[in-house]
C-alpha positions as CSV (number, residue, x, y, z in Angstrom):
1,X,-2.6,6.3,9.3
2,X,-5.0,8.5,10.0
3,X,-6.0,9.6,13.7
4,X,-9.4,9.4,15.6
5,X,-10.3,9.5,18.5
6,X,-11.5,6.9,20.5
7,X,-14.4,4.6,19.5
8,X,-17.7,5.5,22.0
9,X,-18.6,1.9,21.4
10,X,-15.7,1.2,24.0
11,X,-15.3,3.8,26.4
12,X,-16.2,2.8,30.0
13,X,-15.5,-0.5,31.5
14,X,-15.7,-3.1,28.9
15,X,-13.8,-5.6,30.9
16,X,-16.3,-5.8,33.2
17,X,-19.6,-5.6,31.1
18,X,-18.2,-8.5,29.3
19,X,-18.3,-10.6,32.4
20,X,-21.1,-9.4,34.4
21,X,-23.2,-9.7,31.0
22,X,-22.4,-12.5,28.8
23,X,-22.3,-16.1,28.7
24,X,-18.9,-16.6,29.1
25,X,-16.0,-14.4,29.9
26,X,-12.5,-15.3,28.7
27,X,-8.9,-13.9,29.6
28,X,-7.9,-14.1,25.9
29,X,-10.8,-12.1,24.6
30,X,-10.3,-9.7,27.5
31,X,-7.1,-8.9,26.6
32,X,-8.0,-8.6,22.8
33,X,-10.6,-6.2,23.7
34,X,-8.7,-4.3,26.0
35,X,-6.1,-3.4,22.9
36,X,-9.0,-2.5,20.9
37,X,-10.1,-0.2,23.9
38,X,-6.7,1.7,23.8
39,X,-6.4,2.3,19.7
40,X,-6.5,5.7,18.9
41,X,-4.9,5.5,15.6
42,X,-6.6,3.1,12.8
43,X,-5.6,2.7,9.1
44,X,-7.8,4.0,6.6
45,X,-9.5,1.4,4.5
46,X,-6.8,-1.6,2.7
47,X,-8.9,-3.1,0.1
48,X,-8.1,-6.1,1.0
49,X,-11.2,-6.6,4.1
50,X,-14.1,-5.9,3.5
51,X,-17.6,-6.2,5.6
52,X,-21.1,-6.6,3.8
53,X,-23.8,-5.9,6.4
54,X,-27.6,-6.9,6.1
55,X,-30.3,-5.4,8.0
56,X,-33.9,-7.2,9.1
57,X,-37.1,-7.6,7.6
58,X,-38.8,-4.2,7.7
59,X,-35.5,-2.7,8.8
60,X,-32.9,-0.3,6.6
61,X,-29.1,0.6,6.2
62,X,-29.5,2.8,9.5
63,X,-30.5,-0.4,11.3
64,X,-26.3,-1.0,10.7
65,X,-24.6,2.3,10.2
66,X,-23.3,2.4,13.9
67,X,-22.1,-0.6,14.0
68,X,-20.3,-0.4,9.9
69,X,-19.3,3.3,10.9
70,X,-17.9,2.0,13.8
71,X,-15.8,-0.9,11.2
72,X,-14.9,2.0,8.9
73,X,-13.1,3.8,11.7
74,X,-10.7,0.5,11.9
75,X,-9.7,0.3,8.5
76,X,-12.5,-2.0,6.9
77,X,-14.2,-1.5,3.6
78,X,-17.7,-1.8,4.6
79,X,-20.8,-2.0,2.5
80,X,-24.2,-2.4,4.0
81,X,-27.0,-3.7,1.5
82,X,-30.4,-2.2,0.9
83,X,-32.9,-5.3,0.8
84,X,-35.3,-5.1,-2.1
85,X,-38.4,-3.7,-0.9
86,X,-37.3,-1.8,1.7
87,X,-36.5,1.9,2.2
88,X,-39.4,2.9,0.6
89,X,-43.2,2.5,0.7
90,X,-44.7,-1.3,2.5
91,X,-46.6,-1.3,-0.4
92,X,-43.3,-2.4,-2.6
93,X,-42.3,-5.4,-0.1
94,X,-45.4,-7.3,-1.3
95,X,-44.3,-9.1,-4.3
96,X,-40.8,-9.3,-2.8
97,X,-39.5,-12.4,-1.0
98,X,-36.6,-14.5,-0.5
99,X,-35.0,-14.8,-3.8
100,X,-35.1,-11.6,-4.2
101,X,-33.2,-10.8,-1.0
102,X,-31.3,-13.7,-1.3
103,X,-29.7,-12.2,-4.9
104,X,-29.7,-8.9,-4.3
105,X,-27.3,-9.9,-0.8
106,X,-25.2,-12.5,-3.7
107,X,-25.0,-9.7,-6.2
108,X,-23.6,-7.4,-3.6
109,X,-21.5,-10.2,-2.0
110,X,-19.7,-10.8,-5.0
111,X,-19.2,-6.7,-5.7
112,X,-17.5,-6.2,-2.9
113,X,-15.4,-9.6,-3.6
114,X,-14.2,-7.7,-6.7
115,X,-12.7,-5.0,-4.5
116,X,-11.7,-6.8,-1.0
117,X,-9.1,-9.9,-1.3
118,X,-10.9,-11.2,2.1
119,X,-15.2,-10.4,3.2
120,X,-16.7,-11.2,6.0
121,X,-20.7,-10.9,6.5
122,X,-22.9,-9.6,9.2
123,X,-27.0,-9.6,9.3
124,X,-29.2,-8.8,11.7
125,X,-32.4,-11.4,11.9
126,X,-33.5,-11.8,8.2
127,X,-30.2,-10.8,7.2
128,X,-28.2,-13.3,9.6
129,X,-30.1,-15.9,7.6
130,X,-29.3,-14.2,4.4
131,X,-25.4,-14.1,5.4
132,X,-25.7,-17.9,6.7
133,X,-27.6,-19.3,3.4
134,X,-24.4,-17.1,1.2
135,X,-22.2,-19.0,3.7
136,X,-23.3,-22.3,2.8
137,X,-21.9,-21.9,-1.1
138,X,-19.6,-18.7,-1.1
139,X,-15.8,-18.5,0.1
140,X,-16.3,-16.0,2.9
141,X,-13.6,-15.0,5.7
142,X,-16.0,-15.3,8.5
143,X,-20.0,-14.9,9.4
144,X,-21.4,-12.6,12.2
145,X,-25.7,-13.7,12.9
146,X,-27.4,-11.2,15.2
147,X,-30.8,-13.0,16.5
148,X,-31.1,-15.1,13.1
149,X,-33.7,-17.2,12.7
150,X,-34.1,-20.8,11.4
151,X,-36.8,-22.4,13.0
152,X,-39.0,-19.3,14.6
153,X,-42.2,-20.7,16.7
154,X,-44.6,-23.4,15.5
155,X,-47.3,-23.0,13.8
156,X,-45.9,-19.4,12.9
157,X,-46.3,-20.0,9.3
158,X,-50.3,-21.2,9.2
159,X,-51.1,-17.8,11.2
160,X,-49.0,-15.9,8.7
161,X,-50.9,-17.2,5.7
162,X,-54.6,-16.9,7.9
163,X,-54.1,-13.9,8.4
164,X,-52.4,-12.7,4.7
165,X,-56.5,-13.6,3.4
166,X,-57.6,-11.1,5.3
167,X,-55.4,-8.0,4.9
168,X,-52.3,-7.8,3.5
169,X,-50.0,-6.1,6.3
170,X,-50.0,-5.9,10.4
171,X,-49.4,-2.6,12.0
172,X,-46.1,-2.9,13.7
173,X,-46.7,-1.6,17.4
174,X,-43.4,-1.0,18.5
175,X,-39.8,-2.5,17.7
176,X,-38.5,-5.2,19.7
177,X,-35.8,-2.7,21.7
178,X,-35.2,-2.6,25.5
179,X,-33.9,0.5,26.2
180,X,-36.5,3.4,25.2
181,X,-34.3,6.1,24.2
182,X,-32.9,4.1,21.0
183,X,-36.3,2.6,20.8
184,X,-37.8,6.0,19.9
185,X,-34.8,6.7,17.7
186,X,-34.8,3.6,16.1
187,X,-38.6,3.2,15.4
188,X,-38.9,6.5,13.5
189,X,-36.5,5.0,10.3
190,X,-38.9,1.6,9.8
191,X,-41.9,1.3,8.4
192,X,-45.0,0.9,10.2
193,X,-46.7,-2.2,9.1
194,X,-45.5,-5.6,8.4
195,X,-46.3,-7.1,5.0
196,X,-47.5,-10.5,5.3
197,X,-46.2,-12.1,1.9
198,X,-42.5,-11.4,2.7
199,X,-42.9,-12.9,5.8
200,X,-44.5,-16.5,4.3
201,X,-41.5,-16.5,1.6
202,X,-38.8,-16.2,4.8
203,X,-40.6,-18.4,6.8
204,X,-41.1,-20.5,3.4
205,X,-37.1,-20.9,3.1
206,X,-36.1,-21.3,6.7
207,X,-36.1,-25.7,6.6
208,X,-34.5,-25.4,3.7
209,X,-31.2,-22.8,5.8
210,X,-31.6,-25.4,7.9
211,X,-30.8,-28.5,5.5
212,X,-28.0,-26.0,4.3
213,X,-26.3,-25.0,7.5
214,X,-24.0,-28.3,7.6
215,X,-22.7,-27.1,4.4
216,X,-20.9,-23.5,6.8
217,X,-17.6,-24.1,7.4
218,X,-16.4,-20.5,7.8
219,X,-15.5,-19.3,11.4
220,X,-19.0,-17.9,12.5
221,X,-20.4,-15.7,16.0
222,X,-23.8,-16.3,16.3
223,X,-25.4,-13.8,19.0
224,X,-28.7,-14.6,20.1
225,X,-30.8,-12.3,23.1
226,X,-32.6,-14.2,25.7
227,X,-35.7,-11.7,25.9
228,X,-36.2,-11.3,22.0
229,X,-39.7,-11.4,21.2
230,X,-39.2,-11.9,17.5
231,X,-36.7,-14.7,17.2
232,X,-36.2,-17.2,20.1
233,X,-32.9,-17.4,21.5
234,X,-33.1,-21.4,20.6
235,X,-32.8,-20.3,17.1
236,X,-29.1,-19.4,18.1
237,X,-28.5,-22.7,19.6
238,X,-30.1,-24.7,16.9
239,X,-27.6,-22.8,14.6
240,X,-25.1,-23.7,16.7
241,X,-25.6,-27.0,16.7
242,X,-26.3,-27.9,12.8
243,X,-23.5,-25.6,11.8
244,X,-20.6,-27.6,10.0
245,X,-17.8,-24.7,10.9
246,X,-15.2,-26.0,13.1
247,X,-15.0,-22.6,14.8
248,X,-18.1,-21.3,16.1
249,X,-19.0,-19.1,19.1
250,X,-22.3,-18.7,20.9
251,X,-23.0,-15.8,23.0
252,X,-26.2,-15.3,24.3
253,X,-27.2,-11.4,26.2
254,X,-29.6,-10.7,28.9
255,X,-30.0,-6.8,29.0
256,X,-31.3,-6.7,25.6
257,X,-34.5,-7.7,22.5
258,X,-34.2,-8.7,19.2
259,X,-32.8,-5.3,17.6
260,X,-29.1,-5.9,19.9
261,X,-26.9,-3.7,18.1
262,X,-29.7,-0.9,19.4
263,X,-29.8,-2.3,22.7
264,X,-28.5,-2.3,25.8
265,X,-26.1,-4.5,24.4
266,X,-24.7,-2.8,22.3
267,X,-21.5,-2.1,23.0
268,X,-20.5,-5.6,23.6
269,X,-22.5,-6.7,20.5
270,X,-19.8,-4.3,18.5
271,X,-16.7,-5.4,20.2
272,X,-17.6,-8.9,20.2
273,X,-18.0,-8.4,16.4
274,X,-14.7,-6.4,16.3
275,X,-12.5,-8.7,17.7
276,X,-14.3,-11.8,15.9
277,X,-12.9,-10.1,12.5
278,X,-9.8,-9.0,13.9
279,X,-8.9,-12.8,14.8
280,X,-9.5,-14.0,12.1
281,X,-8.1,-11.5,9.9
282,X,-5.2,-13.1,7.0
283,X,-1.7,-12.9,8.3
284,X,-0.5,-9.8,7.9
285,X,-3.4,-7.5,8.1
C-alpha cells in the first residue's frame, strides 16, 4: 500500500451535493461514497482493472487526466487514448473520421485487455459513443458515457454538410463550460476551430450506435447535463432506453454544460464514476 492523501475530488460535503444536485439520491450510494471520502491509503495499481478513457471531438488526454489521475490514485491501471487527429494541428482531423477513431479506441481496448484481467471504459461526448459502440461487441467490465450523443438535433447533419462546401472548419467560440475559471483553463488545451468532415462521419454513424445499443449488456452510467449546448440531455435518456444492459443508471446534473468532468459538477461526476467501478469490481478486488 502506498499512502496519499486525500482525494480533492471529495473533500467537502459530498453527502449533501449528491442530494441537493442530482436526480436521485440513495442511502446505499451515500454510504459507498462516504467510505470513498475517508480512504487515505489506496493500493498501487493490480493489473488486474484497468480504465481506458476517451476524450471528445476536438478535445485531448487533458480533457481526462483529472478524472484518470484521480483513478490512478485508487489502484486502477488507467490509460487514456489520443483520438486520431487530435493533439496536433485541425488541419490533420480532416481526412479523419469514425473508423479511424473507432479503431484506434479497439486497438487500445484490446492493449490494455493484454495487461488488465478486467477494463472498464469511460468517454466523454464523442468518446462516450466510441466506448458504447466497443460495448456492443467487446467483453467489457462496465461503461461510463459523459453527455454521449446518439441522436443530436435534427437537421444537424444537412447544416454540417452546407456549410462543409463553403469552408472547411468553424471557429470554436468558446467551450461548452459553466464555471469560468475551468473554462479559461480548459479552453487553452483545444483547438480553435471545428473541422467539418469529422463531424459528418460522427454524425454519419450515430443511427447506426443506435441500431447497436440493444446489443450493451455490460453494467453502464450514463450522465447527461441538462444545460449542455452540444449534446441534448435526451441523448442520455434515449440511451437509456435502447440499451440492452440489465444494469443501467441515469443521472442527469443541473449546475453544469457539456464538458462535466470540468464543471461545476465535477466532483460528483468523479465519485459517481468511482463508486460505479468499485461496485462492480470482480470479487475480491
Amino acid at each position: 500500500m502506498r499512502a496519499l492523501t486525500r482525494p480533492k475530488y471529495f473533500q467537502g460535503a459530498v453527502q449533501k451535493m449528491l442530494c441537493e444536485h442530482s436526480i436521485f439520491c440513495t442511502a446505499p450510494l451515500l454510504k459507498e461514497l462516504a467510505l470513498i471520502d475517508d480512504m487515505t491509503d489506496v493500493a498501487p495499481c493490480s493489473g488486474l482493472v484497468g480504465v481506458l478513457l476517451v476524450h471528445g471531438l476536438n478535445g485531448g488526454k487533458s480533457d481526462m487526466e483529472e478524472l484518470e489521475a484521480m483513478l490512478g490514485a485508487h489502484g486502477f491501471c488507467t490509460e487514456t487514448i489520443l483520438l486520431p487527429g487530435h493533439g496536433t494541428d485541425v488541419r490533420d482531423m480532416l481526412p479523419i473520421g469514425w473508423p479511424e477513431w473507432a479503431q484506434a479506441v479497439r486497438d487500445s481496448l484490446h492493449a490494455l485487455q493484454e495487461r488488465c484481467e478486467h477494463v472498464f471504459l469511460i468517454g466523454h461526448s464523442l468518446g462516450g459513443a466510441l466506448c458504447l459502440h466497443m460495448a456492443a461487441s467487446e467483453r467489457i467490465a462496465g461503461v461510463v458515457t459523459m453527455c454521449a450523443p446518439i441522436s443530436m438535433y435534427p437537421g444537424m447533419l444537412a447544416a454540417v454538410r452546407l456549410v462543409k462546401r463553403f469552408t472547411p472548419w468553424l471557429p470554436t467560440i468558446r467551450e461548452d463550460v459553466r464555471d469560468r475559471q475551468a473554462r479559461r483553463k480548459y479552453t487553452r488545451g483545444v483547438y480553435r476551430h471545428t473541422p467539418m468532415a469529422p463531424v459528418e462521419s460522427m454524425l454519419q454513424y450515430l443511427p447506426l450506435l443506435r441500431a447497436e445499443l440493444p446489443n450493451v449488456t455490460a453494467p453502464i452510467l450514463i450522465m447527461t447535463a441538462i444545460h449542455d449546448h452540444v449534446v441534448p440531455a435526451r441523448d442520455g435518456r434515449t440511451i437509456y432506453r435502447l440499451i440492452g444492459s440489465q444494469e443501467k443508471h441515469l443521472v442527469t446534473f443541473h449546475r453544469s454544460y457539456h464538458v462535466i468532468m470540468k464543471d461545476h459538477d465535477r466532483d460528483e461526476v468523479f465519485a459517481r464514476t468511482l463508486a460505479f467501478i468499485q461496485r462492480h469490481l470482480p470479487a475480491g478486488q
